[in-house]
N, C-alpha and C positions, 0 to 999 in steps of 0.2 A: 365179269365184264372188264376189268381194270386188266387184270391178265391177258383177256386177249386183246385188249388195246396194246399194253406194254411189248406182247408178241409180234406183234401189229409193226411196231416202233422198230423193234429189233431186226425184222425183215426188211423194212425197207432201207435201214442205215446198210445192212449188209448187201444189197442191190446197189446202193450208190456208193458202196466201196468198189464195187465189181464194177462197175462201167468205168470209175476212174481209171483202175489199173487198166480196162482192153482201151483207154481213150487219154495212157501216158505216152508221154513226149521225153525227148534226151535231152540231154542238157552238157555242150557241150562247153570244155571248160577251155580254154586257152591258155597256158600259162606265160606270163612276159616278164623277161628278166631271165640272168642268168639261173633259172631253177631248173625242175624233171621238165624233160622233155623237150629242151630247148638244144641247141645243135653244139656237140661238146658233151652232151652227158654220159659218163660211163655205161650206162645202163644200155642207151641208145647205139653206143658206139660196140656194143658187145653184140644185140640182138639183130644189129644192123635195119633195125624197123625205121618207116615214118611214124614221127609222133602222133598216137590218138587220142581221145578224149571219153570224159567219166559218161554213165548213161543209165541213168536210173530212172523206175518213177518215184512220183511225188507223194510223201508219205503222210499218212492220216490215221488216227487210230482213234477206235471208239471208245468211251468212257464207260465205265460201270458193266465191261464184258464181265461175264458171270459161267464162260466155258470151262471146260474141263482140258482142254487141249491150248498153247498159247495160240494168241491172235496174231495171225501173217499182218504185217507191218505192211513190208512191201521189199524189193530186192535192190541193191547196189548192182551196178556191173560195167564193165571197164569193156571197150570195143574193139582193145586189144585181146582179149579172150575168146580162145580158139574150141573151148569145154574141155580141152584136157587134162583140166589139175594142174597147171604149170602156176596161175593166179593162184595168189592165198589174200582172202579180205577180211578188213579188220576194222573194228569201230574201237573210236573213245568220244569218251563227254559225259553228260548227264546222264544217269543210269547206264552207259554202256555195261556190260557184264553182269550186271543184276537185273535190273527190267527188260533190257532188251539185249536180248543175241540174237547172234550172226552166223550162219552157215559158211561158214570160210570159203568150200568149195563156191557154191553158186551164189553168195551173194547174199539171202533170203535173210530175215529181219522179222522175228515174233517177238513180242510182246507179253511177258510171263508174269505179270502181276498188273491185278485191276488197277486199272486207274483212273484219277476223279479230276475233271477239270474244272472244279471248284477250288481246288488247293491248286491248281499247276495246271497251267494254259498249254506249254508247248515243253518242247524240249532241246536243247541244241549239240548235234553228235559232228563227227569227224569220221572222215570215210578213209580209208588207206587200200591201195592195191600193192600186193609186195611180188613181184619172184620168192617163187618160194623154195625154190633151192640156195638161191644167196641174201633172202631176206632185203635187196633194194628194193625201192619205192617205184613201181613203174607207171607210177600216175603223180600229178602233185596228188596233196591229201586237202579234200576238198570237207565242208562246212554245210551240213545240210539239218534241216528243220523235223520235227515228228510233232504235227499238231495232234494234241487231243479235241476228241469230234463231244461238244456238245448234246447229252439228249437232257431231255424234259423230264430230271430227277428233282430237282427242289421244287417247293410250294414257295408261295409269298408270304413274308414276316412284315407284321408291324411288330418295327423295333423300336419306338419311341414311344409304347405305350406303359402306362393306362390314360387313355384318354380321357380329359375333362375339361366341358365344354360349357357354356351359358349365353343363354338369350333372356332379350325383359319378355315378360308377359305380355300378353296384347298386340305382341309383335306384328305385323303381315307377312303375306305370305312370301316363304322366296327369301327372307332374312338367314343371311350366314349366320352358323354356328359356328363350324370349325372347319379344320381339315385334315384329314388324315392321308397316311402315305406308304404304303406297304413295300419291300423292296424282295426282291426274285434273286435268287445267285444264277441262276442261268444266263447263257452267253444273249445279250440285248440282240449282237449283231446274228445272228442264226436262229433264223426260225423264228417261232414265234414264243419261244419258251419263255422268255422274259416279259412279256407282253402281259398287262394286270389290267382287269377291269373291275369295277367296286359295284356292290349293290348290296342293299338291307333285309338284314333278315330276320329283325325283330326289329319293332316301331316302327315301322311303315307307315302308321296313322298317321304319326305326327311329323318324322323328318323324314327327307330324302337325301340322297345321296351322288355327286357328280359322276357317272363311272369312269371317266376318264381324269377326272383330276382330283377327285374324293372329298370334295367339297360338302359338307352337311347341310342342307337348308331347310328352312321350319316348311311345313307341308300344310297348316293351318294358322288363322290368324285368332283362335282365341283358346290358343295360353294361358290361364289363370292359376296364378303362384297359389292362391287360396285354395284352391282346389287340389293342386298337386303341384308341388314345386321343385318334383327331379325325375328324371327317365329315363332310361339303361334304353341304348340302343345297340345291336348287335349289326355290326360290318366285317360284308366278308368282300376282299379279294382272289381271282380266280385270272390264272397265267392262261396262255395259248390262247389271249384276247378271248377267252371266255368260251372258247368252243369245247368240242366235245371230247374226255380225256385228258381234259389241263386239271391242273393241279389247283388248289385252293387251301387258303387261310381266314382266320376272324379276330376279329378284337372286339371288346366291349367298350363301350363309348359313354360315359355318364354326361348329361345336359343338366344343367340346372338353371331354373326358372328363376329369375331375379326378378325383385321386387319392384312396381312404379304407385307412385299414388294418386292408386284408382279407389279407392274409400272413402268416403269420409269418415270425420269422428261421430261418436254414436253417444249419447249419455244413457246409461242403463234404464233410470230414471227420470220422469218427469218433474218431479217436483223432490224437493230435500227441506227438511226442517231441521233448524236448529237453536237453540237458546244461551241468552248470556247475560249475567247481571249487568243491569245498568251504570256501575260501578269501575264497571272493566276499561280501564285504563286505553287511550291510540294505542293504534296497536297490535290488540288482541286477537290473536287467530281466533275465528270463529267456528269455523269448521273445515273440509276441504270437499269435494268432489274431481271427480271422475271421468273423462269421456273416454271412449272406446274404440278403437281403429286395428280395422285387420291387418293393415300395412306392417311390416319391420324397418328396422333402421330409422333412418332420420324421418322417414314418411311417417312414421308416429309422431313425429315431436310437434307441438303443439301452444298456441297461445289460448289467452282467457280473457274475457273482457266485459264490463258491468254495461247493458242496454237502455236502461231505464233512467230516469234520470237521480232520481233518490238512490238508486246505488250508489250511481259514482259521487255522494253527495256524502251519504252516510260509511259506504262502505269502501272497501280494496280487495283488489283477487288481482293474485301472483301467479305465477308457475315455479312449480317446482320442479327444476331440470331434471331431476333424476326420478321421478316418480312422473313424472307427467302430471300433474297434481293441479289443480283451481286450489288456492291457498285464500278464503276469503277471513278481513279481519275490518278490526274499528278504523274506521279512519276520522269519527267526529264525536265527541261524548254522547253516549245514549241518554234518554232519560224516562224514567218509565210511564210518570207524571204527561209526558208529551205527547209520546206514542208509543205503545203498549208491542205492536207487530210490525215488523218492515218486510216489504215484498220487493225482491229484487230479480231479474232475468241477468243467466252467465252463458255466457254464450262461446262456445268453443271453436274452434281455428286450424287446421296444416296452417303449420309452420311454411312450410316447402310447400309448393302447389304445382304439379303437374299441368304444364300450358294445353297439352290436349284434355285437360278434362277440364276447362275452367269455363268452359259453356254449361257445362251441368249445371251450375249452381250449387252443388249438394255439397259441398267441402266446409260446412259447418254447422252445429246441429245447438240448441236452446233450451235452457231447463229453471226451471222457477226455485228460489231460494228463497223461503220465510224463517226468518229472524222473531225469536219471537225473547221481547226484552223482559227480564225478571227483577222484581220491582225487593228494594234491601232500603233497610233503617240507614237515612243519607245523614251524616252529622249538618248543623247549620250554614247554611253558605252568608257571607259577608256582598249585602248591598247598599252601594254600589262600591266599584273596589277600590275607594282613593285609599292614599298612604302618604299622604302630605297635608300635615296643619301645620300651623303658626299660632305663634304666641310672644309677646313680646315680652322682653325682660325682669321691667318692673312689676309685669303680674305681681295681685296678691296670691296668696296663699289660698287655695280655694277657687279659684278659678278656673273657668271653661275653657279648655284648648278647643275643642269636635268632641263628636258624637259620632260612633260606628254602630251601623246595625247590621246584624245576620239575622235570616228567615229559616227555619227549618223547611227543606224542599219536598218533606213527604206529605202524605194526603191527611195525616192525622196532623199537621201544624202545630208540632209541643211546643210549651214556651221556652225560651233563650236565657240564657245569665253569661254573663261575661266576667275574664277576668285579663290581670297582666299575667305576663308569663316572669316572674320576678329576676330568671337567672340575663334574662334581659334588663333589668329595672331593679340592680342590685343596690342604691341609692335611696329607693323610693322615690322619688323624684313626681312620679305622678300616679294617680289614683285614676280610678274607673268603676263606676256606678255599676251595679251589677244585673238590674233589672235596666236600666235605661242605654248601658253603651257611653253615657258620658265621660270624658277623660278630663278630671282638675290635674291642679299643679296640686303637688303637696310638700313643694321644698321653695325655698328664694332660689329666682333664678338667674343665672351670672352667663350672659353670652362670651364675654371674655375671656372666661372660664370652659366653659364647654356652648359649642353652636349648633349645633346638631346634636338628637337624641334620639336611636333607633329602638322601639320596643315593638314588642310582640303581643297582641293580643287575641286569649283565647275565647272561642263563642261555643258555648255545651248544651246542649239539649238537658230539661232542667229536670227529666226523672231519671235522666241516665246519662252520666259523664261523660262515659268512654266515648258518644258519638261528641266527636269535637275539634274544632276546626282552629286554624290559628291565622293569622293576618298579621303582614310586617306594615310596622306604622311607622312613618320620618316626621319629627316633631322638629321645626325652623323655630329659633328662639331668635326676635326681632330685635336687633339695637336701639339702646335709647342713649344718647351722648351723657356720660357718667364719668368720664375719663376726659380730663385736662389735659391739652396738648404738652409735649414734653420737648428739648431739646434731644437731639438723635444721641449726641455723646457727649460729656465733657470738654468741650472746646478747648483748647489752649492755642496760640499763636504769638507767632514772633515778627517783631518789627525793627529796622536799623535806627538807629541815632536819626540819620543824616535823610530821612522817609518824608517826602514830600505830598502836599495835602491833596486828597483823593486817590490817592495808594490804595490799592484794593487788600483785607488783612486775611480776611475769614470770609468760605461763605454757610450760613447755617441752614441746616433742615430740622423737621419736628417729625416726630414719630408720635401716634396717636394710636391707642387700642380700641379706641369705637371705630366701626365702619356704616357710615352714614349712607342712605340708598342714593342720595347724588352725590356723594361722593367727599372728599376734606378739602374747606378751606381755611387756611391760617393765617394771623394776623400779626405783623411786627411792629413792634415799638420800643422805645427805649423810654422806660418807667422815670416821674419826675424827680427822682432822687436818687438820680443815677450822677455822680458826680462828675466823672469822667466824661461827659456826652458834649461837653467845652471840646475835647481832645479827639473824639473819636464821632461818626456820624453812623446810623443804620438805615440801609436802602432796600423795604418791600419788592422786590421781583416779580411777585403777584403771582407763581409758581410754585406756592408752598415754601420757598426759600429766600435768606435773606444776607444783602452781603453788608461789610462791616468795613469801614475805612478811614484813614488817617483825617485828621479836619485840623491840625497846625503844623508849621515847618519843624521839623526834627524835634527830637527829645533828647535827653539827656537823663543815660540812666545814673550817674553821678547823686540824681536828684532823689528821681522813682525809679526803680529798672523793673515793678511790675506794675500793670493798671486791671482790677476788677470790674467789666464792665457789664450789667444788668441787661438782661433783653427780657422783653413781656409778649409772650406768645397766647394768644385768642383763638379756640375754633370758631366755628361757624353754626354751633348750637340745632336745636334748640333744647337748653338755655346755654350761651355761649359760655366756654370755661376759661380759665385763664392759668396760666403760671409763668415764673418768672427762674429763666438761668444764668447762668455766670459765663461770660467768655474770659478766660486767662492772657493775657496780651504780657510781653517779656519784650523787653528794649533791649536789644542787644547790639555788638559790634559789627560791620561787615569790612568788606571789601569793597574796592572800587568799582566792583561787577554787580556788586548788592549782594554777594553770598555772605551767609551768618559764619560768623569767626568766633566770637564767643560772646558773654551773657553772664552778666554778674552771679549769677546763678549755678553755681557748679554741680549740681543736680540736673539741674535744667538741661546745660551743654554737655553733661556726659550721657544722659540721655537720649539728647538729640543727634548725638554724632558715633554711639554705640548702642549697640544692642548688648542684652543683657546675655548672648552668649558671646558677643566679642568681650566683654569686662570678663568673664571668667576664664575664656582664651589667655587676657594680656596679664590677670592676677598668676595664674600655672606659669607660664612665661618665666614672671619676674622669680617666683619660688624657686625653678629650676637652676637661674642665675646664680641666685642666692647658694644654694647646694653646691653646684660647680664652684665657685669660688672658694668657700670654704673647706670644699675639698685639695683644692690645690694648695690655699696655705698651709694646711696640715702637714700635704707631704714635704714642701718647700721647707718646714722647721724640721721634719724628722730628714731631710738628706741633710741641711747646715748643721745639724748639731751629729750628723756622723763623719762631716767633712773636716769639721773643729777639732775631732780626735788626733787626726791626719795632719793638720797642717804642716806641721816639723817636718813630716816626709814628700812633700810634694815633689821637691826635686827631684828626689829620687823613682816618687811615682812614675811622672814626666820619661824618667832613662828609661826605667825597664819594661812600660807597660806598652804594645803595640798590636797585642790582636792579631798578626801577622807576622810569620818569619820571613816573608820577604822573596827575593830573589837571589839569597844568599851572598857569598864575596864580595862576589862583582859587582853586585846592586847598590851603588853608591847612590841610588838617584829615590828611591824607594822609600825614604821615610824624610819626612821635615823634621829640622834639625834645629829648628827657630826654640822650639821651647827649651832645648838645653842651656841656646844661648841666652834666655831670656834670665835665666834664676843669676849668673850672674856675666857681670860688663869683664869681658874678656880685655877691654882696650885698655884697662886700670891695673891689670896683673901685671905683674914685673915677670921677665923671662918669657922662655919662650922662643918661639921663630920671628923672624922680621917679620912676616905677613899679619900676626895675630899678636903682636903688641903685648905676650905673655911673659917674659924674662924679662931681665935687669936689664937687656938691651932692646926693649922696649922703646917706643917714641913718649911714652907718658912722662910727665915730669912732677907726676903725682910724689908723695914721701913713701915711703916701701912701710909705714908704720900705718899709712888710709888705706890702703891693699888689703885683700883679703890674700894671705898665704897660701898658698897652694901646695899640699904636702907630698911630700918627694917620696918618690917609686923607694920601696926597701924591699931586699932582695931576697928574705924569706917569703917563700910561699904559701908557710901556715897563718898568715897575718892578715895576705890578702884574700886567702881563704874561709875566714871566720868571720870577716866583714862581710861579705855576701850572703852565706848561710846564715848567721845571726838572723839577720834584717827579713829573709824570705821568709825563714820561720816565723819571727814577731807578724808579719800579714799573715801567714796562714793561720795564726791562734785567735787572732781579731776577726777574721774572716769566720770562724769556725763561731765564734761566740756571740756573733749579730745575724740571727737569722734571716734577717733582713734582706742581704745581700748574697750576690752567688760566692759560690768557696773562688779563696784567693788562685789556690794552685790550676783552677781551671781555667786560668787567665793564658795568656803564649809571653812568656817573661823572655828578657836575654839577662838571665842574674847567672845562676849558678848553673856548671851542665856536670859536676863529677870531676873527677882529680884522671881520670883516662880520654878524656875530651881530645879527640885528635889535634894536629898540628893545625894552623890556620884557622878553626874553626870561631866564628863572632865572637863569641861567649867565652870561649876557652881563658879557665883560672890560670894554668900552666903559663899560659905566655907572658902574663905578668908579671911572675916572681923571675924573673930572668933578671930580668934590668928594668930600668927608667924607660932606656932606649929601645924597648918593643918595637916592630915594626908592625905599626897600622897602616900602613902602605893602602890594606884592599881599603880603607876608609875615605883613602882620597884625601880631598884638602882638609878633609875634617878627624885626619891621624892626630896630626899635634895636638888640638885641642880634648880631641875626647882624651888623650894619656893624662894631659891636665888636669880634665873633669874627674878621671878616676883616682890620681895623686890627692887631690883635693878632698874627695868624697874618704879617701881612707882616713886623712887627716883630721877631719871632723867626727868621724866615728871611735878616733882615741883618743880625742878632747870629750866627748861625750860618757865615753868608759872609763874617762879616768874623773871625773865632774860624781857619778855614781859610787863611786869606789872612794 
């Protein structure tokens, strides 16, 4: 039947190709602008024609031909063509020469290979008309179309599948699922091939299906997940809007049923029993239970909760999130003695409650839990539970602080012994009766000492220890006044000479080691053989403290510069104690402002004006001093007793020693010249220049025999020469044999420079064995005299070589 549908199909395309071609029209083309056929073309101007125009029909071609022979297109043809062969026609463009040829002669246009207008809608070619002896153009070249004809080859695809869909259970009816969407490749606008209509072809019971827009909707309203909670539906679409011949496709469609909570919970059981020693600690999980709900997801989750009133009294029930669990435990000590069974109702809950089902009622369901308590050897319990006696101080020995009792709580009521727990009561300090509970003293007790005493006391069942129980005891040890009021500190105090009467000096407080329950009052006096109470007065404050002050016009420590003065301190009993201290009173010096200056007492004043780290401050001090000084004379005798060696050479020292060469020649200005002048009085030498008063023509009128001689330049140069090196050498051996000091020659000397010493040069020996009359010219004013100093200086060095010799 599909075959002769499809043959069917093929006849009538090829009928409405036939009517096109006898019911084609021309299409005449005009061309504007200088191109073919315009007035001036060679072609025109040869043939001598009026210009004509292209005239074709309009081209269509079916898809999916399956002949043996190709498919006639349709024909080109130019209205200048006369049928003689003179026209040659010609195509290019898409598929020209492969898919589709051309009969050059007439025009004609087949179609040589199937074609599918699911790949490729149309085609766009180019028409040419030429002379076909000179190959010109005698038409323009026109642009024309070859639509591919649409038939009804594809089926509809769901391409977006596998579909998967859900609705809640309980739904009504008409509730969207989903939507599905099938697409056609065939042409929308032709025909109806594209045309899809949807309908079910499995589950029909339960969804339906939109045909026109594929809509899935439930078909019934009672959905129950519990029952079935998925369902494969089978949709097909069918092209040519579903008529007869159209093509068709399916998909399978999966729904699934989600869950609402339509359940309640369920307890398996009615009643649950369980048991627990009386013993068991708050607390104590007792058991758990259970309830049941067909729901998934959070629709199970669930609470718990005690109904009765002695559950919520005796017991607790939890949930346990992740079990869904009644978690029931102790929540008040059991006891077996009291009540043996406890009956409680648990009552379970959604969590989550579905607002349409909460008319039912049914979203909770009730189960009976008997407790049933088991009765254990209780050690003795302590009644009732104080933990606070008193006792006061002077207790004897032997004495009753309390009395503790414990009962055995089981139904055989053994008898009781008692004891201390000793690592409490490592003293011994107190005993306890062991049939009675009674707690003596069995030491003196000293609150002063210790005021509080925590022990421990055990209560045993007396045919068997191990049940046995302990109790913290606080033992208050009562004051009795036993302790004589004391002065706080050793008073001492300082007062001026010049201290005017009611000067306030001191004020005193008492310290006291009893604590009395209303509290300390102290009493002052000054005792009648207190001598000093002439000079000084004591005034009660009625505060516990008492202040002390001057009662005659100044003193004079000249006389006393200390006063011991007695105070008499009293509690307030009962029986009242007494004792008597010392105040230290120091007459010392002030100032005019009243500030203390000092105090006959030199103990006294360096106490009151140092502290004992500032004395060890200013003793380091003084030591350091001490050190440093004697370190400086030390060195002070070792330089003068190396300076003492020296003396005879100082002059000479003075010439040669400078540390510095200077600025050489011309540096007249460069060294002070004072200390040469200083060794000796240049204005007393005879000779010399007029300015320096050194020669016989000198201004002095001194006698030439009180003159120190100044010894005359001699014109051997080995003379003046031995004099310098001598001398340098005796410093460098001195130098060399006082380790003391840096070596001589690393001193910058101007003594000796060599017997090759250039011309001019400071130093230079050469220039002086010349003559007397050396030119020190570069010396400046200070020529003449230095030739003097060095005449002189030789002079004394052959008085001295020859004194040796």
């Amino acid at each position: 039947m599909a075959k002769g549908l499809q043959g069917f199909s093929w006849t009538m395309l090829l009928l409405l190709c036939a009517i096109q071609e006898l019911g084609s029209w021309a299409v005449h083309t005009a061309a504007e602008g200088p191109g073919l056929g315009q007035p001036g073309d060679p072609a025109l101007l040869v043939s001598g024609r009026v210009k004509r125009g292209w005239v074709w029909n309009q081209f269509f071609v079916v898809e999916e031909y399956t002949g043996t022979e190709p498919l006639y297109v349709g024909k080109i043809h130019s209205d200048s063509d006369e049928g003689d062969g003179s026209i040659k026609y010609t195509i290019s463009g898409e598929g020209a020469g492969t898919i589709f040829l051309i009969d050059e002669i007439t025009g004609d246009i087949h179609a040589t290979e199937r074609l599918d207008r699911e790949q490729k809608t149309f085609y766009t070619l180019r028409a040419q008309a030429r002379d076909r002896q000179t190959d010109q153009l005698l038409e323009p070249e026109s642009e024309f179309i070859i639509k591919v004809q649409d038939i009804n080859d594809s089926e509809p695809r769901f391409l977006e599948g596998p579909y998967i869909g859900s609705v809640a259970e309980l739904s009504p009816v008409g509730t969207s699922v989903m939507q599905v969407m099938a697409s056609d490749a065939d042409d929308p606008t032709y025909g109806s091939s594209a045309r899809v209509v949807y309908s079910v072809l499995e589950g029909e019971q339960h969804f339906t299906v939109d045909s026109k827009t594929g809509v899935i909707r439930t078909a019934v309203a009672d959905l129950d997940r519990e029952t079935q909670d998925r369902y494969e539906v089978v949709i097909r679409a069918t092209d040519m809007a579903g008529q007869l011949g159209g093509l068709s496709g399916s998909t399978t469609v999966t729904i699934v049923v989600t869950d609402v909570n339509d359940n309640p919970p369920r307890f398996p059981q009615k009643m649950y029993q369980f048991s627990i020693v009386e013993t068991a600690p708050v607390g104590t999980a007792i058991g758990r239970v259970k309830a049941e709900d067909s729901d998934v997801g959070e629709n199970t989750d669930m609470t718990y909760q005690m109904k009765d009133e002695e559950g919520v009294e005796m017991f607790k029930v939890t949930t346990d999130s992740n079990t869904q669990e009644a978690v029931i435990t102790v929540q008040k000590p059991l006891d077996y003695e009291s009540k043996k069974v406890h009956t409680v109702v648990v009552e379970a809950l959604n969590k989550f409650v579905d607002p349409r089902f909460v008319d039912l009622g049914t979203f909770r369901d009730q189960t009976i839990v008997r407790v049933s308590v088991l009765d254990v050897d209780e050690p003795p319990e302590f009644r009732p539970p104080s933990n606070l006696m008193e006792v006061q101080e002077d207790a004897q020995v032997g004495s009753v602080v309390g009395v503790v009792t414990a009962l055995d709580p089981d139904t055989a009521n053994h008898p009781v012994r008692y004891a201390i727990d000793r690592s409490t009561d490592t003293e011994r300090i107190f005993d306890i009766d062991a049939n009675t509970g009674a707690i003596v003293t069995g030491k003196v007790l000293d609150r002063e000492t210790a005021g509080w005493h925590n022990i421990t006391v055990l209560a045993m069942e007396a045919d068997n220890h191990s049940q046995v129980s302990r109790a913290s005891l606080r033992i208050r040890i009562l004051d009795v006044n036993d302790n004589p009021p004391e002065l706080a500190t050793p008073y001492e105090a300082a007062v001026c000479e010049d201290a005017k009467p009611g000067q306030l000096i001191q004020t005193i407080s008492v310290v006291d080691r009893d604590e009395p329950q209303g509290g300390h009052r102290f009493y002052f006096t000054l005792p009648p053989e207190a001598t000093d109470s002439h000079h000084f007065s004591l005034l009660d404050i009625k505060d516990n403290t008492a202040a002390v002050h001057t009662q005659r016009v100044g003193f004079n420590r000249q006389e006393q510069d200390v006063y011991l003065l007695p105070i008499l301190v009293v509690d307030s009993g009962p029986p009242p104690l007494s004792s008597t201290g010392t105040l230290t009173i120091r007459i010392c010096g002030c100032d005019s402002n009243g500030a203390i200056q000092s105090c006959n007492s030199t103990a006294y004043a360096m106490s009151a004006t140092l502290s004992p780290g500032a004395l060890i401050a200013l003793l380091v001090c003084v030591l350091i001093l001490i050190v440093l000084v004697l370190l400086i004379l030390t060195l002070k005798r070792h330089h003068k007793s190396h300076l003492t060696s020296e003396d005879d050479e100082d002059m000479r020292d003075n010439v040669i020693k400078y540390n510095d060469e200077g600025g050489g020649e011309q540096d007249t200005e460069a060294y002070d010249m004072s200390a040469l002048r200083s060794l000796y009085d240049f204005s007393e030498i005879k000779g010399g220049d007029g300015g320096g008063g050194l020669g016989e023509g000198g201004p002095s009128g001194n006698p030439a025999s009180e003159r120190h001689a100044l010894p005359q330049w001699v014109q051997s140069p080995d003379l003046d020469f031995s004099v310098f090196r001598d001398y340098i050498c005796r410093k460098v051996e001195q130098a060399d044999e006082d380790l003391s000091v840096p070596p001589y020659d690393s001193f910058q000397t101007y003594a000796f420079e060599g017997s090759d010493s250039p011309v001019l040069s400071l130093s230079s020996i050469n220039t002086w064995s010349s003559s007397s009359e050396q030119d020190f010219s570069y010396l400046g004013a200070w020529g003449p005299r230095f030739r003097q100093l060095a005449a002189l200086y030789a002079g004394r060095r052959g008085e001295e070589e020859s004194e040796e010799s």
